[in-house]
C-alpha positions in Angstrom: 81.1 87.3 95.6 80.9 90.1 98.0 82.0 87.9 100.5 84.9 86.7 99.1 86.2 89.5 97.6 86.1 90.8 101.4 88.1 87.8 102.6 90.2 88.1 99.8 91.5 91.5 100.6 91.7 90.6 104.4 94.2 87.6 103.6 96.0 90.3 100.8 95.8 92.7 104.0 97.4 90.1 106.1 99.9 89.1 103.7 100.8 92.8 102.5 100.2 92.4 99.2 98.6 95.1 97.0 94.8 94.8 95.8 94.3 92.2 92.9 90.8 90.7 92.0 92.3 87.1 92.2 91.5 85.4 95.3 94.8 84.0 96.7 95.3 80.4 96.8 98.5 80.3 98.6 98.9 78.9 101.8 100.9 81.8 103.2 97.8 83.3 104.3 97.5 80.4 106.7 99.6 81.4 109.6 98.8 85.3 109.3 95.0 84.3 109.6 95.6 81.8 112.6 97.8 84.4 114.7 95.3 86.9 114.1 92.4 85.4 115.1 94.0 84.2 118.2 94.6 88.0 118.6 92.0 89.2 121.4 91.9 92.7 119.8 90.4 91.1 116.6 87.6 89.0 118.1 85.3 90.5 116.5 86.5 89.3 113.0 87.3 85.2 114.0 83.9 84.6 112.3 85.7 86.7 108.9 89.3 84.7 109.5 87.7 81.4 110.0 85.6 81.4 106.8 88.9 82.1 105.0 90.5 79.6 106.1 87.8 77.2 104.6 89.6 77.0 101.5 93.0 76.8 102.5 95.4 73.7 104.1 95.0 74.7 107.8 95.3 71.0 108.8 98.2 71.4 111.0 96.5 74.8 113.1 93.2 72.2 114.1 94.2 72.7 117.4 94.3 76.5 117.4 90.4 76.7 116.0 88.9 74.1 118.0 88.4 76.1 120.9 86.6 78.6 119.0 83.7 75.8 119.0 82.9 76.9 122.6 83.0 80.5 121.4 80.3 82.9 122.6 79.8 84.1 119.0 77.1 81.4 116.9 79.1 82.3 113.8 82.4 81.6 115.1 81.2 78.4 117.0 79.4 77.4 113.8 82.4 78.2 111.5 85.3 76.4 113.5 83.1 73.1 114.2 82.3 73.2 110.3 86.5 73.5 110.1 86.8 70.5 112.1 84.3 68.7 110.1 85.5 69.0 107.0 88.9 67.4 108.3 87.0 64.4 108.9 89.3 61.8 106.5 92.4 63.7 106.5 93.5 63.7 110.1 96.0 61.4 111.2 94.9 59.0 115.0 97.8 61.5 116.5 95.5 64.9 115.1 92.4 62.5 116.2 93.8 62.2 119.4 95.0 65.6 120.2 91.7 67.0 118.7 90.0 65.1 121.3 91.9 66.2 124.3 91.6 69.7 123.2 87.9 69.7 123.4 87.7 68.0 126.4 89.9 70.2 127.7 87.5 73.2 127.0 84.6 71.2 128.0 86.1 71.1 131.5 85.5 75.1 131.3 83.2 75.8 128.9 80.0 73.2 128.7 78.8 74.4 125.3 76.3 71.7 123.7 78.4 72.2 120.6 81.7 71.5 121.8 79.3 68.4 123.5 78.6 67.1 119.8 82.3 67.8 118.5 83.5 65.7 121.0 81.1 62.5 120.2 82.2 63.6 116.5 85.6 63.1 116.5 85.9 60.6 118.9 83.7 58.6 116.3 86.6 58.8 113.7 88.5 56.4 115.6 
């Protein structure tokens, strides 16, 4: 519960909202959550950003948290391969596709076992 109420004021934070106890279930926090974690200043929170996007619609920003799979951190590798995962049935062969070339693509510069295994993963979804 600790957790979440941290997440929760990290989206509200985000969003600039004031402080409510109800988590938010909007999808506004999507985008906010995506550019920040991209943001090399906040590195040290991707692991934080990640697990709130769990339980949003971040389908269409798979491409952005992929190459966090590679990352040096084991939370953040752990969190954005679990993203990917749970995407498993609602990806379209396009996503599929540009999934897989994104990984490859960081293979090419990062060999990462794990990035290894998300490749055989989603290339399985075919």
């Amino acid at each position: 519960m600790i957790q979440r109420t941290m997440h929760t004021k990290i989206i509200q934070e985000l969003l600039s909202q004031e402080d409510s106890e109800e988590p938010i279930q909007d999808d506004r926090a999507v985008e906010p959550l995506i550019q920040a974690m991209m943001d090399p200043g906040k590195s040290g929170s991707r692991a934080i950003f990640l697990y709130a996007l769990e339980q949003l619609d971040y389908i269409l920003h798979i491409e952005h948290i992929i190459p966090f799979i590679g990352d040096t951190s084991l939370e953040v590798c752990a969190q954005s391969f679990m993203l990917l995962e749970q995407l498993k049935d609602k990806l379209t062969d396009e996503q599929i596709l540009t999934c897989e070339q994104v990984i490859e693509q960081q293979i090419r510069h990062n060999e990462r076992k794990l990035l290894v295994v998300a490749l055989d993963m989603v290339r399985s979804w075919k």
